[in-house]
TILUMLO-860983 format. One record per residue (C-alpha): z, x, y negated; residue in one letter. Coordinates in steps of 0.1 Angstrom, whole numbers. Each point is the difference from the previous one (the first is absolute). Last residue first. Example, Ala and Ser with C-alpha at 12.3 -4.5 7.8 and 13.67 -1.06 7.14 Angstrom:
node z 71	x 137	y 11	residuo s $
node z 7	x -14	y 34	residuo a $
//
This chain:
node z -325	x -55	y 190	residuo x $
node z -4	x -25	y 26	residuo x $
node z 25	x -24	y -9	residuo x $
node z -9	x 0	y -38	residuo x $
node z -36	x -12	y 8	residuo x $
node z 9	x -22	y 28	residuo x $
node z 25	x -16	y -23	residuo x $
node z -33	x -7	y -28	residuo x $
node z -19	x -15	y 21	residuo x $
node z 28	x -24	y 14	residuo x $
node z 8	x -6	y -36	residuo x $
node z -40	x -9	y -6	residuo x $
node z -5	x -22	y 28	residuo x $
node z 29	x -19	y -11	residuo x $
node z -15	x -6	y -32	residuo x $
node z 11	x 20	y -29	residuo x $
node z 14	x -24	y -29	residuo x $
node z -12	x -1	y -37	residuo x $
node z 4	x -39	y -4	residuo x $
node z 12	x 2	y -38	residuo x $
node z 32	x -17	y 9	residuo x $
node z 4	x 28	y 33	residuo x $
node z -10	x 27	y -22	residuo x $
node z 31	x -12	y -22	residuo x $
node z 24	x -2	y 27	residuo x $
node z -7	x 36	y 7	residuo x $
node z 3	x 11	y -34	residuo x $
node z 37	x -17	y -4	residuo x $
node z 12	x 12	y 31	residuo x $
node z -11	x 38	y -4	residuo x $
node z 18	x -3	y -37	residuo x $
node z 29	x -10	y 19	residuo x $
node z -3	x 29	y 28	residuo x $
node z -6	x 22	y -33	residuo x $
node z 29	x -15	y -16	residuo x $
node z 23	x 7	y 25	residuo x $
node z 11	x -30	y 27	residuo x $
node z 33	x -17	y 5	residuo x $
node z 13	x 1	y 34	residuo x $
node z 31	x -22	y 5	residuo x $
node z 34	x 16	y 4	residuo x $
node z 17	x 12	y 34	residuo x $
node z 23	x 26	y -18	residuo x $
node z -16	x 28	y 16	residuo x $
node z -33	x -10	y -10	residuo x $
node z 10	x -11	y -35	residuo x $
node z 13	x 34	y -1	residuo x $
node z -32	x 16	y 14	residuo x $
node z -23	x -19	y -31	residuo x $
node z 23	x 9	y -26	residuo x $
node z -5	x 34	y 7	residuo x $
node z -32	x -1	y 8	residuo x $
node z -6	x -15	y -37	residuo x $
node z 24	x 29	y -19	residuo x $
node z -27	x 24	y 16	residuo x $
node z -30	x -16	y -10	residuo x $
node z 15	x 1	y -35	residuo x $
node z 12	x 38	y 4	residuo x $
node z -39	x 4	y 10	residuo x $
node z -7	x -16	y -26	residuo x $
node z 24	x 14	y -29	residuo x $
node z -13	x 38	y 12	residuo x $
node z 23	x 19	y 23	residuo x $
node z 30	x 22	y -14	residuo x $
node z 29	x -29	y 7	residuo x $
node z -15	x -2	y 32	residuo x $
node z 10	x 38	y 12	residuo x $
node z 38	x -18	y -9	residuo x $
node z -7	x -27	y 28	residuo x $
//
């Protein structure tokens, strides 16, 4: 924790947000997302409203292609 005090305001930031994240862990609490995974949320709701959705054919495409890297 003291090397932290010398890192940049972010990465104290991201840091300070772990934290929290393995005492509500420990504690039993509810998850509550950053606000990248929130941001994430909000842009993939709004493909879905503006109907920009890969098929099926094209996730399945698109797993074999990670898979077999």
């Amino acid at each position: 924790m003291r090397r932290a005090e010398h890192w940049p305001e972010q990465a104290q930031e991201e840091l300070a947000q772990l934290g929290a994240e393995i005492e509500k862990d420990l504690r039993g609490g509810a998850y509550e997302a950053t606000r990248e995974e929130l941001r994430a949320i909000d842009e993939a709701i709004s493909e879905i409203e503006r109907g920009e959705l890969a098929t099926d054919a094209e996730v399945r495409a698109a797993f074999a292609k990670f898979r077999s890297a």
